[in-house]
Structure formats: C-alpha cells, structure tokens
C-alpha positions as CSV (number, residue, x, y, z in Angstrom):
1,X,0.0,0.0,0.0
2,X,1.7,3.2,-1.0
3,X,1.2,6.2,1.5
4,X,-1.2,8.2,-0.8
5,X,-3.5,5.3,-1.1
6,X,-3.8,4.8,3.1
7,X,-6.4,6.5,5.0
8,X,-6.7,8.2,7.9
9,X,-8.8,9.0,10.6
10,X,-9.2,10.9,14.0
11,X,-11.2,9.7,17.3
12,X,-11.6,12.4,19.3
13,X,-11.9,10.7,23.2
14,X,-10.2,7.6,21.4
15,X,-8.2,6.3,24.8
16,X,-10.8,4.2,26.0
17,X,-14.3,2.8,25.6
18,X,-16.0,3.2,22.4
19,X,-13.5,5.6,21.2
20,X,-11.1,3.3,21.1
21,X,-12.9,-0.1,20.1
22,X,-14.1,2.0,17.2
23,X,-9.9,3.0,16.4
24,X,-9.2,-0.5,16.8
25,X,-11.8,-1.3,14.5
26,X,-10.2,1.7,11.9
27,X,-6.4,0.2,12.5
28,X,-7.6,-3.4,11.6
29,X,-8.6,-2.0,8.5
30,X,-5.0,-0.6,8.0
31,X,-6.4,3.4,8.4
32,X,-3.9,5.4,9.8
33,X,-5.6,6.9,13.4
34,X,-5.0,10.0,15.5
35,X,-6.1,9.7,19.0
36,X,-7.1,12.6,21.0
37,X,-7.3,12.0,24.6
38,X,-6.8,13.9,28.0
39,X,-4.9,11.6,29.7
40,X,-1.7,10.5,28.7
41,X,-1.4,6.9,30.3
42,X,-4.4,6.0,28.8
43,X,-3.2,7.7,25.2
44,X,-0.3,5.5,25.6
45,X,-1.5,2.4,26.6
46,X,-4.1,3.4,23.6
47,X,-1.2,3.9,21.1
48,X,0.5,0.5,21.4
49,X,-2.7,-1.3,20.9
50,X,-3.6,0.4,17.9
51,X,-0.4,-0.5,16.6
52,X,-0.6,-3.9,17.5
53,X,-4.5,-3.9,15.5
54,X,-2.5,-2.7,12.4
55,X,-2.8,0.4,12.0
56,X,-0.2,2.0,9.8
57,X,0.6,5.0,11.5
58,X,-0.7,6.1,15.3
59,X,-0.4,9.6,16.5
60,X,-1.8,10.1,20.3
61,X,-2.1,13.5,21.1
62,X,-3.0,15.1,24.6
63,X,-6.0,17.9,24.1
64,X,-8.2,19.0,26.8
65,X,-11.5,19.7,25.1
66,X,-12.1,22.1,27.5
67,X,-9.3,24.2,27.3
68,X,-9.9,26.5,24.2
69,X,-6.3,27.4,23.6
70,X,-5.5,23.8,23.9
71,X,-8.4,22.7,21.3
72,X,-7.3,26.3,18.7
73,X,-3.7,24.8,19.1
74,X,-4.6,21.4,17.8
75,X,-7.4,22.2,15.0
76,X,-4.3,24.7,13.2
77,X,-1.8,21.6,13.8
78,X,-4.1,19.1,12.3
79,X,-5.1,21.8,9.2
80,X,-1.5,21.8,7.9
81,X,-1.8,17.7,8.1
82,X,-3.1,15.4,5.5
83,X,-7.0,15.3,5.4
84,X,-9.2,12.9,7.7
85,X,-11.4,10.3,5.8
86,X,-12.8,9.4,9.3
87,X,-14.3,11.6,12.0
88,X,-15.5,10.0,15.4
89,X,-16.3,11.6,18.4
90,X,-16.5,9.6,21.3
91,X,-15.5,12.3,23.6
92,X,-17.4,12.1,27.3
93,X,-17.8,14.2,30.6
94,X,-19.6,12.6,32.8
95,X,-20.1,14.5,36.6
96,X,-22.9,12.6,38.4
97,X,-24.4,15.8,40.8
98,X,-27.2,16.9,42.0
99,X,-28.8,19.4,40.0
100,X,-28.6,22.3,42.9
101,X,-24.4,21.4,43.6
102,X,-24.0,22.4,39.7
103,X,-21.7,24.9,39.3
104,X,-21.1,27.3,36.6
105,X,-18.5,25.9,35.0
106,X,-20.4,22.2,34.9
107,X,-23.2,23.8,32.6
108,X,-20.1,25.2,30.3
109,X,-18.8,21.6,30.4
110,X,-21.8,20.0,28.8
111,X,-22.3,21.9,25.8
C-alpha cells in the first residue's frame, strides 16, 4: 500500500471505551488513526494497541477539550496535516451531581 492510497482517521476521546474499540476497528482495516485524549497513560496504553491492530501510522495526542487554547492549538496543527477520511467523536464528561451542587463551570462543560 503506497502512502497516498492509506487513509486516515481521527477519534476524538479515542483512549478508551468506544472511542477506542471504534480505532481499533479503523487500524484493523490498516487506516492510519490520530487519537485525542486527555490523559496520557491512557493515550499510551491506547497507542500501542492500535499498533498492535494494524494500523499503519498512530499519533496520540493530549488535548483538553475544554481548554480552548488547547483545542485552537490542535485544530491549526491538524489543518496543515493530510485530510481525515474518518471523523469519530467519542469524547465524554460525565459529573454525576445533583442538579442544585451544579456549578457554573459544569453547565459550560456540557455543551
């Protein structure tokens, strides 16, 4: 397969869960993935399994989705990158409270 003819996709929340049995799915198929995660153990221990699925080229990358400057940062590394067949966002915040503990910064979290 020459490198023009492989694919590639990004998971956004692709460390764990569905994220990543979805980029395993994508690196079986030989796509190249990029994995966006918070958490860098889990981005790592991510990475070597999506290399061991088949994937021809993995590229974890550490992005809070919360942190704008973070996100800004990413979206003008990825534009100067070769396109993305593949979308998938499997990116999750979960914060079981009650409804009166919210705070402020919770409701920005969910949109």
């Amino acid at each position: 397969m020459n490198r023009h003819s492989i694919k590639n996709a990004l998971i956004v929340g692709g460390s764990s869960g569905i994220g990543l049995d979805v980029a395993k799915r994508l690196a079986a198929r030989e796509i190249a993935v990029t994995v966006v995660g918070r958490d860098n153990t889990k981005l790592g221990q991510a990475g070597s399994e999506l290399k061991l699925a088949g994937s021809p080229q993995v590229i974890i990358k550490a992005v809070d989705l919360y942190n704008r400057t973070q996100v800004d940062a990413f979206v003008r590394e990825i534009s100067l990158g070769v396109p993305f067949e593949y979308l998938v966002n499997s990116a999750g915040y979960f914060c079981p409270t009650p409804f009166l503990k919210h705070t402020r910064e919770n409701y920005h979290q969910y949109h």
